[in-house]
N, C-alpha and C positions, 0 to 999 in steps of 0.2 A: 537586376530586378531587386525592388525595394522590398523587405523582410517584415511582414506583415506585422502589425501593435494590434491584434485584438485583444491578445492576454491581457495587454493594462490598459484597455477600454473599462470603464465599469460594466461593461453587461459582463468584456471576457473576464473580469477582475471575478464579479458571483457565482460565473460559471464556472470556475476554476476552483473556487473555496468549496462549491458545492460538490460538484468532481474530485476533492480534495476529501470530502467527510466520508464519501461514500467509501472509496479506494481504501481509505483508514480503517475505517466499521469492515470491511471485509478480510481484509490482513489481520486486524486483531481476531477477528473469527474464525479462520483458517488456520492461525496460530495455537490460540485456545483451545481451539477443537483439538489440534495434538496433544497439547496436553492435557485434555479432558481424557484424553485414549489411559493416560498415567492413572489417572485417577481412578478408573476405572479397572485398571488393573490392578490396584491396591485393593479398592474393592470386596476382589473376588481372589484375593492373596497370593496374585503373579507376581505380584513387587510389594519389597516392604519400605516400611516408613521413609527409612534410609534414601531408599533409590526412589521416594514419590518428593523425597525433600531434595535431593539431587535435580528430578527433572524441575523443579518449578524452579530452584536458584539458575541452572540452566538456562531457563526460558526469560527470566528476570535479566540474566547476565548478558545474553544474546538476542532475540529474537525480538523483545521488546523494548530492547533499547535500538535495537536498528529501524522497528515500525517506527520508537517514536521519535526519531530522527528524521527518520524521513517526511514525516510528516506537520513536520512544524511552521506555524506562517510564516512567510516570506518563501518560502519553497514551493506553494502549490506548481508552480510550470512541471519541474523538474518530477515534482510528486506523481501528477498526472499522467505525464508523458512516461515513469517508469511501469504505473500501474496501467497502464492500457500495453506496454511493449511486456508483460508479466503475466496481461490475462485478466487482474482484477478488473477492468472495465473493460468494455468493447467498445469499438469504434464509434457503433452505431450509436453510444448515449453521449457522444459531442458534437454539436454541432458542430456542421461544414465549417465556418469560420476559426474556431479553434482549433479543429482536425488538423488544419492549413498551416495556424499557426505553429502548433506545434509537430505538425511531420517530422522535419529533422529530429527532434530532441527524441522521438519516439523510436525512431529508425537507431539511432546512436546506440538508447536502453535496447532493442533485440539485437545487436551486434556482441554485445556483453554476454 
């Protein structure tokens, strides 16, 4: 069986980038959001300077250098297919034709 080309169709090339911003904007947000929790505890003086300048070098060193890895052009396939096998997207916001194309890649990422 022939291995479907919607991805580098132009429709699946938009659909991908678009699937590709969104998945990004919600990982930076689920990320932040943690360390908003930091902040927040500074705050109301759970944590000092110290440990709020820890968790952001942290999240600098880690967390947003892998978002923005992951997310850079030429990757959206890989992109997509991690963030819907992770939750950030569901199924249901790609279309059938892309779904298809990328089943394997996505099956791979929840094997992981």
């Amino acid at each position: 069986m022939q291995e479907s080309n919607f991805r580098n169709s132009p429709k699946g090339k938009r659909e991908l980038r678009r699937l590709s911003r969104i998945a990004h904007e919600r990982a930076l947000r689920a990320a932040l959001e943690k360390l908003e929790a930091n902040f927040s505890s500074w705050r109301s003086n759970q944590l000092d300077s110290f440990g709020l300048n820890e968790a952001i070098h942290t999240y600098h060193q880690t967390e947003q250098r892998e978002i923005w890895g992951l997310y850079q052009r030429g990757l959206e396939s890989a992109a997509v297919s991690r963030a819907v096998a992770d939750g950030l997207l569901h199924e249901a916001e790609l279309s059938s034709e892309l779904l298809a194309d990328l089943s394997p890649g996505i099956a791979y990422f929840r094997q992981l």
